[in-house]
CHARMM internal coordinates of N, CA and C (Angstrom, degrees):
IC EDIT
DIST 1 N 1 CA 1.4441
DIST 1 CA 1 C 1.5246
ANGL 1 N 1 CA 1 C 109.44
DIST 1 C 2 N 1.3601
ANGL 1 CA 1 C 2 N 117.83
DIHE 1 N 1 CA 1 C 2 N 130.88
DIST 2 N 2 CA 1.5524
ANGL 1 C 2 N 2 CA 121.28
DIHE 1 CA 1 C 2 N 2 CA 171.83
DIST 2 CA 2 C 1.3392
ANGL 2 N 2 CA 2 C 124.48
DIHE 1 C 2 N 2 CA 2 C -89.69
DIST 2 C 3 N 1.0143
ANGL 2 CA 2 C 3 N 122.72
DIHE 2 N 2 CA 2 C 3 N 110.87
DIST 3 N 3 CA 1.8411
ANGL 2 C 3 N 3 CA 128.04
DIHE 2 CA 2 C 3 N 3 CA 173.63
DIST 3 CA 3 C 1.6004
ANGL 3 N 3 CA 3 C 110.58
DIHE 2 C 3 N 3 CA 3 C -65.65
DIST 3 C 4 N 0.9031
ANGL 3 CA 3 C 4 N 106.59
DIHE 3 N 3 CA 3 C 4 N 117.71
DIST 4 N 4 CA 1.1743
ANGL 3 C 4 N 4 CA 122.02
DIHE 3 CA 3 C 4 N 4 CA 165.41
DIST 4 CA 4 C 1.4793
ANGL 4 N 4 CA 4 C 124.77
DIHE 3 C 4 N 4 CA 4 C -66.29
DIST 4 C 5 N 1.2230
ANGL 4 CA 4 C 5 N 134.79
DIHE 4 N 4 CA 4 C 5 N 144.08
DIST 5 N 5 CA 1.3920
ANGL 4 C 5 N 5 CA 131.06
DIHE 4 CA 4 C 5 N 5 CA -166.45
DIST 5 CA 5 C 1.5607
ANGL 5 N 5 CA 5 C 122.70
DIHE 4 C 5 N 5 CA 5 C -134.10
DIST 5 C 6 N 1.0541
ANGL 5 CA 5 C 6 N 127.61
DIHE 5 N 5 CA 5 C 6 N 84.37
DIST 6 N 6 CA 1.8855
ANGL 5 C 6 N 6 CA 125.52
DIHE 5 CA 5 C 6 N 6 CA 171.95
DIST 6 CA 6 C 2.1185
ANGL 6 N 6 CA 6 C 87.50
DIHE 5 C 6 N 6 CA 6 C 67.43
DIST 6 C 7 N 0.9363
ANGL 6 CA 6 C 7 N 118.16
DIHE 6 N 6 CA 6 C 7 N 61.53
DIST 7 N 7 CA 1.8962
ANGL 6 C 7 N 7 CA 104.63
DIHE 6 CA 6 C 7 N 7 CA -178.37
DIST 7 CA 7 C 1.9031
ANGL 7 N 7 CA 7 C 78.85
DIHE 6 C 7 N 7 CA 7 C -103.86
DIST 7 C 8 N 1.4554
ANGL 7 CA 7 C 8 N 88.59
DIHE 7 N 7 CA 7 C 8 N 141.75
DIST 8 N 8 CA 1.6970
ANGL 7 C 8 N 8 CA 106.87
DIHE 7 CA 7 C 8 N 8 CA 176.39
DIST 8 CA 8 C 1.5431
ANGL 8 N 8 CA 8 C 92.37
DIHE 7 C 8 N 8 CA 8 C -104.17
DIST 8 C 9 N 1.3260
ANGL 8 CA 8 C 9 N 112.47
DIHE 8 N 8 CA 8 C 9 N 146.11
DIST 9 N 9 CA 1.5115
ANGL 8 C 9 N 9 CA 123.89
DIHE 8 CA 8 C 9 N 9 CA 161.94
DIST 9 CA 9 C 1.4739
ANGL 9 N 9 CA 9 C 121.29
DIHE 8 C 9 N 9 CA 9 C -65.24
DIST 9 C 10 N 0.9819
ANGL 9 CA 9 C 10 N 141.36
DIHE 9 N 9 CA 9 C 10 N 96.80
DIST 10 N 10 CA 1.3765
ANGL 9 C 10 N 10 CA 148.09
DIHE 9 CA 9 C 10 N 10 CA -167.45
DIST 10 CA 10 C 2.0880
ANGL 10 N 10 CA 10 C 95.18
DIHE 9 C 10 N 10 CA 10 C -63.65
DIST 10 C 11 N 1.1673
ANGL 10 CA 10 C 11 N 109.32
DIHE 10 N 10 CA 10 C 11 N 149.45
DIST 11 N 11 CA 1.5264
ANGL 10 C 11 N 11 CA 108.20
DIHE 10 CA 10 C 11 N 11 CA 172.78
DIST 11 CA 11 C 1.6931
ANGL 11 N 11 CA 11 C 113.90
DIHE 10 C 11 N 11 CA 11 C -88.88
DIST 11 C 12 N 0.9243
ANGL 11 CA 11 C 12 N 119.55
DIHE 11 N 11 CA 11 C 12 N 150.45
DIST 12 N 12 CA 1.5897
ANGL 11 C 12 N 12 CA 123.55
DIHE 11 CA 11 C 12 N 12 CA -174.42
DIST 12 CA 12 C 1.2263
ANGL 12 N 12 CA 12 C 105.32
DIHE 11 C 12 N 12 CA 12 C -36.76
DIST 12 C 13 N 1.7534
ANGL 12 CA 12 C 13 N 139.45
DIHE 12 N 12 CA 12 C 13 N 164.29
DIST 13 N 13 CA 1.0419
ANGL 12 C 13 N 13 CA 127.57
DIHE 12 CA 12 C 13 N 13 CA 173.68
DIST 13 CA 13 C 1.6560
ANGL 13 N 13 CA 13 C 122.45
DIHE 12 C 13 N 13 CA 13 C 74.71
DIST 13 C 14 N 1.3219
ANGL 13 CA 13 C 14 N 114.42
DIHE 13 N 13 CA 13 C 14 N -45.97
DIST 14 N 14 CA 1.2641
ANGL 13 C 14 N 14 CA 121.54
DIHE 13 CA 13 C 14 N 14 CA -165.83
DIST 14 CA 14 C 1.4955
ANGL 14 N 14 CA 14 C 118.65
DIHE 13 C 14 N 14 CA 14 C -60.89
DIST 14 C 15 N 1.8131
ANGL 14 CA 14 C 15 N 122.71
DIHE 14 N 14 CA 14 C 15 N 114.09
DIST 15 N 15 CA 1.0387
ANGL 14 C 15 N 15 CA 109.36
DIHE 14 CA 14 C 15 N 15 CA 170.86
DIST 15 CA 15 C 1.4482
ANGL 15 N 15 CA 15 C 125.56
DIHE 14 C 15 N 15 CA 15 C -96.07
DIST 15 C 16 N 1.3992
ANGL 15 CA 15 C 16 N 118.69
DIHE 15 N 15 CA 15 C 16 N 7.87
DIST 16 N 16 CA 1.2527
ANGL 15 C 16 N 16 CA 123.62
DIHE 15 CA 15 C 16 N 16 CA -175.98
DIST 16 CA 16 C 2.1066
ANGL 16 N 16 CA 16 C 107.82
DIHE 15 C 16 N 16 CA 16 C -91.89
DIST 16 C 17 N 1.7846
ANGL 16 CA 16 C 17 N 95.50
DIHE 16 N 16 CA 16 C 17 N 139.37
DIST 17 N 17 CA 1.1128
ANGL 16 C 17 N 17 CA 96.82
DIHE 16 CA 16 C 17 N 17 CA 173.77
DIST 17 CA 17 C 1.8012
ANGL 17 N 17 CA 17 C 98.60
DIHE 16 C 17 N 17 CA 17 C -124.86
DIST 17 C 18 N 1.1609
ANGL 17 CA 17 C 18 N 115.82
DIHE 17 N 17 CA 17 C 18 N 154.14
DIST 18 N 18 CA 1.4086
ANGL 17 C 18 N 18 CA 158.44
DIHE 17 CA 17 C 18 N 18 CA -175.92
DIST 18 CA 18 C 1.3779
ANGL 18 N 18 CA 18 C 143.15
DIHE 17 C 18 N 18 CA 18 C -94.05
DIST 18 C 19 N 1.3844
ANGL 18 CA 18 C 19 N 110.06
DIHE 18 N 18 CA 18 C 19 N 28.89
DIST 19 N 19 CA 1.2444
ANGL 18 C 19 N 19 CA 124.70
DIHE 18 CA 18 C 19 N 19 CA -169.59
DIST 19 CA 19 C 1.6464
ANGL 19 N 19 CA 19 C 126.58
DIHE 18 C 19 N 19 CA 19 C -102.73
DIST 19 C 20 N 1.3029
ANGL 19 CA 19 C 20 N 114.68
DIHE 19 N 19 CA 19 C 20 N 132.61
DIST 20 N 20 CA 1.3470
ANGL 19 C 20 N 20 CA 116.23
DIHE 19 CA 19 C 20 N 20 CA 162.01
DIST 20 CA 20 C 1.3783
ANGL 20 N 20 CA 20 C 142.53
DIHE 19 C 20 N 20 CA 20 C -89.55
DIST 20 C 21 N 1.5146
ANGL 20 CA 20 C 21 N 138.86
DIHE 20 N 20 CA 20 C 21 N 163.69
DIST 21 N 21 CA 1.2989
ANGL 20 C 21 N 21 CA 137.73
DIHE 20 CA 20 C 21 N 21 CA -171.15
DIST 21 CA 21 C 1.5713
ANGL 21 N 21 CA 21 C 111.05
DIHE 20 C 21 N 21 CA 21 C -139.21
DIST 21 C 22 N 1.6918
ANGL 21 CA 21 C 22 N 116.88
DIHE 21 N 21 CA 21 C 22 N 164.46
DIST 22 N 22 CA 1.2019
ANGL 21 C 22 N 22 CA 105.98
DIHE 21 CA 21 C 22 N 22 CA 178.04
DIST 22 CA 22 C 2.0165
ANGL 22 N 22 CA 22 C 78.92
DIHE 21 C 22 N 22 CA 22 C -141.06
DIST 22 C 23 N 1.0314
ANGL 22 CA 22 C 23 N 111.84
DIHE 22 N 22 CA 22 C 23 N 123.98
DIST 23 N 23 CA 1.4310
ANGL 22 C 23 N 23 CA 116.73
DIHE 22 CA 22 C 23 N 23 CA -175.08
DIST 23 CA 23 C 1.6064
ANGL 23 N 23 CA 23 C 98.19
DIHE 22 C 23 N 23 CA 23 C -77.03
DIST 23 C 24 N 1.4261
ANGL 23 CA 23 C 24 N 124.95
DIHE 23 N 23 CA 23 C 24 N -37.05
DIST 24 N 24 CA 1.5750
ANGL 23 C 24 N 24 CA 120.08
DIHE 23 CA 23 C 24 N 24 CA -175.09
DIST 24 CA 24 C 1.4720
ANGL 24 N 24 CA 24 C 117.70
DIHE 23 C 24 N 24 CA 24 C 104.28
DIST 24 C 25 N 0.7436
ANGL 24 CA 24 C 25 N 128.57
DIHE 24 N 24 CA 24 C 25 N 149.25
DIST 25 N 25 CA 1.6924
ANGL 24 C 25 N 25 CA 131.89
DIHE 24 CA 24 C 25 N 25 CA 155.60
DIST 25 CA 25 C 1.5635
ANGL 25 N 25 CA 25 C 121.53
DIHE 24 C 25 N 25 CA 25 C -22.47
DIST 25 C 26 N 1.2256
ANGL 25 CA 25 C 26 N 106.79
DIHE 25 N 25 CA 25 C 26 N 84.84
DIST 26 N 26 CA 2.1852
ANGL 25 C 26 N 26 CA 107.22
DIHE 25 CA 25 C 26 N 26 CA -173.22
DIST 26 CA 26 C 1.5566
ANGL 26 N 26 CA 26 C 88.83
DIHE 25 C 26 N 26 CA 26 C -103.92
DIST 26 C 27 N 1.2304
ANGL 26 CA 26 C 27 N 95.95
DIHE 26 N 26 CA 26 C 27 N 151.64
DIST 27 N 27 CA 1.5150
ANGL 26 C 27 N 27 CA 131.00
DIHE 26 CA 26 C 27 N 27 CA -170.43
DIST 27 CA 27 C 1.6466
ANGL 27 N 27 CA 27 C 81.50
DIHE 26 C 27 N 27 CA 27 C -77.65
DIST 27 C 28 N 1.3296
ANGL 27 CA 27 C 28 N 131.05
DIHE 27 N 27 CA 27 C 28 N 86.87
DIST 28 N 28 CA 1.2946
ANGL 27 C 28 N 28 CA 143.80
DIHE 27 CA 27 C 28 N 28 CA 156.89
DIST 28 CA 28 C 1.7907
ANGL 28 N 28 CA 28 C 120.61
DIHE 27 C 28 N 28 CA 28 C -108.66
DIST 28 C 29 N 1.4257
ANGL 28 CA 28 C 29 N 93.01
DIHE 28 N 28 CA 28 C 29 N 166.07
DIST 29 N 29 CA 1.5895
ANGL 28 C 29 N 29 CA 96.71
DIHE 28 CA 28 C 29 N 29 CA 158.92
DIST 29 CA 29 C 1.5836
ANGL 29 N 29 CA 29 C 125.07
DIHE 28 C 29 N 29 CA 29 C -34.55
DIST 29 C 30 N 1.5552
ANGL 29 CA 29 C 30 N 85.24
DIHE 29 N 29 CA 29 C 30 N -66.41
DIST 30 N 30 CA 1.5304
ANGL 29 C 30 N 30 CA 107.12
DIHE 29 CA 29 C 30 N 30 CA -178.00
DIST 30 CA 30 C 1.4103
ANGL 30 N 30 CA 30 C 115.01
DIHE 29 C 30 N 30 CA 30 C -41.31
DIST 30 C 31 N 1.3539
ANGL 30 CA 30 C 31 N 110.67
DIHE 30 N 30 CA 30 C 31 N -46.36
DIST 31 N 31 CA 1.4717
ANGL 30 C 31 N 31 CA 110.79
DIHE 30 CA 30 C 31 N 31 CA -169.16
DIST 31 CA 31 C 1.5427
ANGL 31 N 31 CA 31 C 109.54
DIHE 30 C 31 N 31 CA 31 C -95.47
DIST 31 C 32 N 1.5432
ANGL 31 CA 31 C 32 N 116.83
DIHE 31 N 31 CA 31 C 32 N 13.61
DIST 32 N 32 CA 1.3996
ANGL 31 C 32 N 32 CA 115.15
DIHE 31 CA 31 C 32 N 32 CA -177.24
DIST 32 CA 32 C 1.2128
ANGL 32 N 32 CA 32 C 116.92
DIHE 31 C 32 N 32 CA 32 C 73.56
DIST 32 C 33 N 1.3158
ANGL 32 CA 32 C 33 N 135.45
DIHE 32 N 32 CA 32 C 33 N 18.07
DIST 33 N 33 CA 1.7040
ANGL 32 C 33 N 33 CA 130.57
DIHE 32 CA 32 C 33 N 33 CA -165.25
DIST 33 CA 33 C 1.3824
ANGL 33 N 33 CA 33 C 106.09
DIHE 32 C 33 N 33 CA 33 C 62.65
DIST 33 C 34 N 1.4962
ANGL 33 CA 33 C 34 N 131.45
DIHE 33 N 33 CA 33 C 34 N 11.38
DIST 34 N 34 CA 1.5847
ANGL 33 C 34 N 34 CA 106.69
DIHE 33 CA 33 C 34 N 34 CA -165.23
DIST 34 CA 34 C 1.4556
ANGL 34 N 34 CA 34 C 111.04
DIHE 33 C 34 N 34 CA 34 C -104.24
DIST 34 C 35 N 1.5060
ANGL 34 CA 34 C 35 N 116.68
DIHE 34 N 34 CA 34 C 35 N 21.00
DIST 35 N 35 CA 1.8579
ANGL 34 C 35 N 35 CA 118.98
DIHE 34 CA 34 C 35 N 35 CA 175.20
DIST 35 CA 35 C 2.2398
ANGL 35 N 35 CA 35 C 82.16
DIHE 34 C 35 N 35 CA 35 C -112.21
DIST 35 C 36 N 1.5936
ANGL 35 CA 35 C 36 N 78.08
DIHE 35 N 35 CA 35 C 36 N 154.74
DIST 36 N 36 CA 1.3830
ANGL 35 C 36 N 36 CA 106.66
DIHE 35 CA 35 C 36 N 36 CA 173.93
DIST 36 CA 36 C 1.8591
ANGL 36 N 36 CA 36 C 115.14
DIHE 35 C 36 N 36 CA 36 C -94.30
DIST 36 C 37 N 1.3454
ANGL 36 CA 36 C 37 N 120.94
DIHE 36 N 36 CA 36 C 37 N -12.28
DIST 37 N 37 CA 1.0938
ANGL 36 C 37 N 37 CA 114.82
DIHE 36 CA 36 C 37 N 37 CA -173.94
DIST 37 CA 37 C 1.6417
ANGL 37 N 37 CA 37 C 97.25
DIHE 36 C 37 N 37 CA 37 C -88.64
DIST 37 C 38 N 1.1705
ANGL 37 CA 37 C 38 N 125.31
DIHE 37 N 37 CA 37 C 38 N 170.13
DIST 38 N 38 CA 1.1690
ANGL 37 C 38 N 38 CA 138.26
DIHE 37 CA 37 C 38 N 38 CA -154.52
DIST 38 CA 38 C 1.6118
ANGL 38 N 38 CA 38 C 111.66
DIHE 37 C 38 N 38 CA 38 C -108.91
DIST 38 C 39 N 1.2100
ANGL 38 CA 38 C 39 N 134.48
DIHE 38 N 38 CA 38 C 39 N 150.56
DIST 39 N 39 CA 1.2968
ANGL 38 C 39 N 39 CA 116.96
DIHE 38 CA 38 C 39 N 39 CA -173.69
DIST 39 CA 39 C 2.2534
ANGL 39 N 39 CA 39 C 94.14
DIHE 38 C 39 N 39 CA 39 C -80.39
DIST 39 C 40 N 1.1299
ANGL 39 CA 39 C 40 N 120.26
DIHE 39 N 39 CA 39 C 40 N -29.18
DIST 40 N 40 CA 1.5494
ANGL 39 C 40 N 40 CA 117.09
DIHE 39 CA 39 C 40 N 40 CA -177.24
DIST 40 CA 40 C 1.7348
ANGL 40 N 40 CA 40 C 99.58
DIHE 39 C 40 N 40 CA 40 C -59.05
DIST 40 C 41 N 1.6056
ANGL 40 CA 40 C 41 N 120.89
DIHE 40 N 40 CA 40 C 41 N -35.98
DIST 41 N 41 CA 0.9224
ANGL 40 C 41 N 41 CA 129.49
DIHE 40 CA 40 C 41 N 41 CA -174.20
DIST 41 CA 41 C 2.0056
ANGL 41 N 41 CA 41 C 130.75
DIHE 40 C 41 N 41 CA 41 C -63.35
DIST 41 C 42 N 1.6883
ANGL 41 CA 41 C 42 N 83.60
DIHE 41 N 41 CA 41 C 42 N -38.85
DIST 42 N 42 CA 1.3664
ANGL 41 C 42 N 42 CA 107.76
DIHE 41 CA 41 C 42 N 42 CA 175.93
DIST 42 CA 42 C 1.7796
ANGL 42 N 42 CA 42 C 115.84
DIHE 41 C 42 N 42 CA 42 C -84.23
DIST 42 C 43 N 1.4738
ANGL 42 CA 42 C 43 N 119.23
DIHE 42 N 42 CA 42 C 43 N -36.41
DIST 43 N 43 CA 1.6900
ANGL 42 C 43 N 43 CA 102.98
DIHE 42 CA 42 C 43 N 43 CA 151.66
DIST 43 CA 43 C 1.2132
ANGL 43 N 43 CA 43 C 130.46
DIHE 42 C 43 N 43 CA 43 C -91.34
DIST 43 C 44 N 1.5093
ANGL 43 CA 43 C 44 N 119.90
DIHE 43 N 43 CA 43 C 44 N 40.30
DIST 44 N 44 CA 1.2303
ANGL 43 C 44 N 44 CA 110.81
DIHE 43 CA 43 C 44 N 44 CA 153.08
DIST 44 CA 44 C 1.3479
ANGL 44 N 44 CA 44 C 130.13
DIHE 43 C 44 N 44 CA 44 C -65.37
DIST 44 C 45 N 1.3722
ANGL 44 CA 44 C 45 N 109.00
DIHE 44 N 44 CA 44 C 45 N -36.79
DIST 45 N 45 CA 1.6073
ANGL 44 C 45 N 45 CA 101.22
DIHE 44 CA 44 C 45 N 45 CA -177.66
DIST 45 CA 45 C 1.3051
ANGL 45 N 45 CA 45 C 107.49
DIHE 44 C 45 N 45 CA 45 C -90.39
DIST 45 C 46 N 1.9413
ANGL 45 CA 45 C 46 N 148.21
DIHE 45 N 45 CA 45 C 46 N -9.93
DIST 46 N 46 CA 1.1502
ANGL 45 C 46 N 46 CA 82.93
DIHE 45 CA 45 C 46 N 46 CA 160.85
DIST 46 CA 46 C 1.5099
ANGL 46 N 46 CA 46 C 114.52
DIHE 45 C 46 N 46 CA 46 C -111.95
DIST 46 C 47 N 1.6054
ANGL 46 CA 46 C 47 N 118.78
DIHE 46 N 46 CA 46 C 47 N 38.01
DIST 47 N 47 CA 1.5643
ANGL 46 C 47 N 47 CA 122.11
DIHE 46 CA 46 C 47 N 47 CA 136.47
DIST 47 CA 47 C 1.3336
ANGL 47 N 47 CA 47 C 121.04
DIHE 46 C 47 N 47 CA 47 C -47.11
DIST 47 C 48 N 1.1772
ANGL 47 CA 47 C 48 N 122.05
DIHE 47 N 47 CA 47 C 48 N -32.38
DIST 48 N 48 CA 1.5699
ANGL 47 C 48 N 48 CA 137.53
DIHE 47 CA 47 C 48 N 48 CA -178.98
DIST 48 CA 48 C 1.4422
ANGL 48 N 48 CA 48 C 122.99
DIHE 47 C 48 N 48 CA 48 C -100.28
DIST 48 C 49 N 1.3899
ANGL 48 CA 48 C 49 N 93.05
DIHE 48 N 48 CA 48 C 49 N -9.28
DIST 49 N 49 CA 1.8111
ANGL 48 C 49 N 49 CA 88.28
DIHE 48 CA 48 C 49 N 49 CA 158.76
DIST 49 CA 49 C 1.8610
ANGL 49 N 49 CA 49 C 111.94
DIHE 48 C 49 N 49 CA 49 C -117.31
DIST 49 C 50 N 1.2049
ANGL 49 CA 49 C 50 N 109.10
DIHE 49 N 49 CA 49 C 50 N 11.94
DIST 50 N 50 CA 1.6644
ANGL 49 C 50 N 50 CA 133.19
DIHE 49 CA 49 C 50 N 50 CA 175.69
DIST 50 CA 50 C 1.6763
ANGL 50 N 50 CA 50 C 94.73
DIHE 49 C 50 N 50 CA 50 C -88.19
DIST 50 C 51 N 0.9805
ANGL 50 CA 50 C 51 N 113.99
DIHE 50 N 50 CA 50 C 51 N -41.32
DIST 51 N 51 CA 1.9930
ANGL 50 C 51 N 51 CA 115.79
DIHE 50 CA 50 C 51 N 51 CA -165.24
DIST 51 CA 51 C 1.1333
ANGL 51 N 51 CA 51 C 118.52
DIHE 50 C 51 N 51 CA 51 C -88.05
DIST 51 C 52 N 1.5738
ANGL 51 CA 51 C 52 N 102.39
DIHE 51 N 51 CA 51 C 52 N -74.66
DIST 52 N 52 CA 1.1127
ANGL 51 C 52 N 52 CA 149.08
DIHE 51 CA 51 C 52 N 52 CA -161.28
DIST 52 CA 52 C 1.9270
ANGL 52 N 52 CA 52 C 105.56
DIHE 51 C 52 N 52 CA 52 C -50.94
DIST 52 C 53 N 1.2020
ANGL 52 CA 52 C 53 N 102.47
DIHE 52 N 52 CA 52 C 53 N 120.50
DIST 53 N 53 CA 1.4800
ANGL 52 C 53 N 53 CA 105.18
DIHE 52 CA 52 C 53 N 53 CA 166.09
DIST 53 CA 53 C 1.6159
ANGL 53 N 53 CA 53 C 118.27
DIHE 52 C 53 N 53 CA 53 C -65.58
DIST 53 C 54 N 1.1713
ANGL 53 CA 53 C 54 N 101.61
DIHE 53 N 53 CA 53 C 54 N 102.62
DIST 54 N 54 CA 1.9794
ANGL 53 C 54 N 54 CA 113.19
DIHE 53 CA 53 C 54 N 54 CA -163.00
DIST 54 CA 54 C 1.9948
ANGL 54 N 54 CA 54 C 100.61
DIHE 53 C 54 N 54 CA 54 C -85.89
DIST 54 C 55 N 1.3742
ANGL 54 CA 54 C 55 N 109.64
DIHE 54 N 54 CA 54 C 55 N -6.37
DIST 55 N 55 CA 1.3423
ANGL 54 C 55 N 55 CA 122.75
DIHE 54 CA 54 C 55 N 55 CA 166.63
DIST 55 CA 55 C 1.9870
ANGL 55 N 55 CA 55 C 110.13
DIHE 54 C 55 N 55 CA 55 C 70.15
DIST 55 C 56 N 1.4684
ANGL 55 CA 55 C 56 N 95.39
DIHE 55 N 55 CA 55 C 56 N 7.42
DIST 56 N 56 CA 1.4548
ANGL 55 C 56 N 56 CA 95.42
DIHE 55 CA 55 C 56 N 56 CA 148.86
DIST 56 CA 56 C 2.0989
ANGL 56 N 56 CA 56 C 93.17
DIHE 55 C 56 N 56 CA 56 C 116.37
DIST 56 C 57 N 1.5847
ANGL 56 CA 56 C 57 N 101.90
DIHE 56 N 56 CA 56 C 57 N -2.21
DIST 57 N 57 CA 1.4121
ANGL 56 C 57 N 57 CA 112.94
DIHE 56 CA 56 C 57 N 57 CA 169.02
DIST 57 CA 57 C 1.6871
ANGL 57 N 57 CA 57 C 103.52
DIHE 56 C 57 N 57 CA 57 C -59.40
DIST 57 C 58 N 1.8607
ANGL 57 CA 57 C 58 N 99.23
DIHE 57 N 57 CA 57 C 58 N 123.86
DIST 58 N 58 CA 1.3447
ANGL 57 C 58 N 58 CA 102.79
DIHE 57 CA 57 C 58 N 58 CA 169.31
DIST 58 CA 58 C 1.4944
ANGL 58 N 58 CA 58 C 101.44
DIHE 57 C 58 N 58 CA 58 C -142.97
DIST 58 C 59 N 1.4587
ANGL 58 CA 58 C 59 N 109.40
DIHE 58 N 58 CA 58 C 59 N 173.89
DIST 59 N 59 CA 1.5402
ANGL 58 C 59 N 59 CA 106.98
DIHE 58 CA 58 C 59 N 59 CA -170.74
DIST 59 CA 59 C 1.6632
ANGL 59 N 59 CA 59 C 118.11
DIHE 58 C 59 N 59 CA 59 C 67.08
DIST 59 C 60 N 1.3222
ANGL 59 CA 59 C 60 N 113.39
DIHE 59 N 59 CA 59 C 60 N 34.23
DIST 60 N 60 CA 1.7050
ANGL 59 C 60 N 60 CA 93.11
DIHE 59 CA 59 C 60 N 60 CA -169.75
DIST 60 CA 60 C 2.2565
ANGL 60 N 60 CA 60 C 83.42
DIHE 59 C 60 N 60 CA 60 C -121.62
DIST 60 C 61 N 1.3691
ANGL 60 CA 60 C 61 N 91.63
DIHE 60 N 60 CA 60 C 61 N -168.67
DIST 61 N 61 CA 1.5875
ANGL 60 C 61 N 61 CA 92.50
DIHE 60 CA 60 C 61 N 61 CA -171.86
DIST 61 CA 61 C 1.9912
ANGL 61 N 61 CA 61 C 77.08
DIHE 60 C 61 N 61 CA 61 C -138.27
DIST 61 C 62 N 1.3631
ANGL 61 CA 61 C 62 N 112.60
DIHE 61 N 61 CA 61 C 62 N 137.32
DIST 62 N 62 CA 1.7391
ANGL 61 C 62 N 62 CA 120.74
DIHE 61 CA 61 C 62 N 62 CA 171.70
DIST 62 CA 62 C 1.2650
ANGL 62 N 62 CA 62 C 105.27
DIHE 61 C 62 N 62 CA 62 C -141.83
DIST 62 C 63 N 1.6899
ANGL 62 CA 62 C 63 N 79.29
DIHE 62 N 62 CA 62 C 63 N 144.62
DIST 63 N 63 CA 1.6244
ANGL 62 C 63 N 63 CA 90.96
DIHE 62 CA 62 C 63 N 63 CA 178.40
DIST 63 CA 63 C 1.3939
ANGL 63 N 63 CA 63 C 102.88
DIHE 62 C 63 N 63 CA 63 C -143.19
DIST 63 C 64 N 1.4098
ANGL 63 CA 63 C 64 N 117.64
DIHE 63 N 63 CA 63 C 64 N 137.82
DIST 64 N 64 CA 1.6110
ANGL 63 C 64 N 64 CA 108.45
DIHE 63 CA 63 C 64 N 64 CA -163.25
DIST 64 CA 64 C 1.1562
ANGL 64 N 64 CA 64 C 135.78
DIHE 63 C 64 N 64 CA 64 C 47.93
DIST 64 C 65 N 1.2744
ANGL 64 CA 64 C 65 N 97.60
DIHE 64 N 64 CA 64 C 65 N 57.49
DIST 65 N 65 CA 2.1271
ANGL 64 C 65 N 65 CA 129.41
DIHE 64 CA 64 C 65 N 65 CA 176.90
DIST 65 CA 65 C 1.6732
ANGL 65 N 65 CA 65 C 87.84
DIHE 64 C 65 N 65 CA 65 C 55.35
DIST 65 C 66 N 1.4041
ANGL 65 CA 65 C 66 N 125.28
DIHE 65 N 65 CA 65 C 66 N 41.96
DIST 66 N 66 CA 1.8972
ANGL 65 C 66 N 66 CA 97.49
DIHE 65 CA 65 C 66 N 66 CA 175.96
DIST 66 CA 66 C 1.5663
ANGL 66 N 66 CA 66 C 88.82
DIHE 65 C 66 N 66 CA 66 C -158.24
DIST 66 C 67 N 1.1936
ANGL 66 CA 66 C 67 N 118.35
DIHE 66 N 66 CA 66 C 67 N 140.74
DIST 67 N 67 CA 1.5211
ANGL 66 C 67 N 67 CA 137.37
DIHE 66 CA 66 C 67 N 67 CA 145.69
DIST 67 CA 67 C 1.4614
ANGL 67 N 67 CA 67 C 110.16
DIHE 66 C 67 N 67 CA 67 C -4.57
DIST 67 C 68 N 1.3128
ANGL 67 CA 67 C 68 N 137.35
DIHE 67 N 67 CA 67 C 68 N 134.46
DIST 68 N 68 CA 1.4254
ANGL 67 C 68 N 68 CA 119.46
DIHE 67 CA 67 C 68 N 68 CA 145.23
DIST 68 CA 68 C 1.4944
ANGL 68 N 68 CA 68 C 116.00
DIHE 67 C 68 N 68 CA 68 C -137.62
DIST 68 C 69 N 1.3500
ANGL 68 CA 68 C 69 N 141.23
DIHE 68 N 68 CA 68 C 69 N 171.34
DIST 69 N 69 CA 1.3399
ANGL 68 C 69 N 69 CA 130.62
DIHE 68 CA 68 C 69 N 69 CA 139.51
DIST 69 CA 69 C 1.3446
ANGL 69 N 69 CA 69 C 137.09
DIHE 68 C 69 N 69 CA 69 C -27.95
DIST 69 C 70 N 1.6837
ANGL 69 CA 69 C 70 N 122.15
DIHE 69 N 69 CA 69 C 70 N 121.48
DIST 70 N 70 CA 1.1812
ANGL 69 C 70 N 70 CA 98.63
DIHE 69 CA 69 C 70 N 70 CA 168.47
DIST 70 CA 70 C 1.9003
ANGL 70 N 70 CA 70 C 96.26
DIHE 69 C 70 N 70 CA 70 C -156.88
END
COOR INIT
IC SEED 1 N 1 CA 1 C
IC BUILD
């Protein structure tokens, strides 16, 4: 069974979707080198919410190609 998460009703017609991301801690400048995830690692998702057929999900917040609480 799939849980559904914060999904806003889009209005008829509407092709725009509305979504946010938190890429995470990337082994950057910024962070001094001191995260292990990778900066290729950290825009994956929102490369994947740029492409990716999201099937009409809007209003949600993702982190690591998936839906989360926020």
């Amino acid at each position: 069974m799939t849980k559904t998460i914060g999904t806003v009703e889009k209005g008829k017609g509407s092709k725009v979707l509305i979504n946010s991301y938190c890429p995470g801690y990337a082994k950057t400048d910024m962070t001094r080198g001191g995260r292990s995830k990778t900066p290729d690692r950290g825009a994956q998702t929102p490369v994947m919410l740029a492409l990716k057929d999201l099937n009409d999900r809007s209003g949600l917040f993702w982190q690591d190609e998936k839906p989360i609480q926020w």
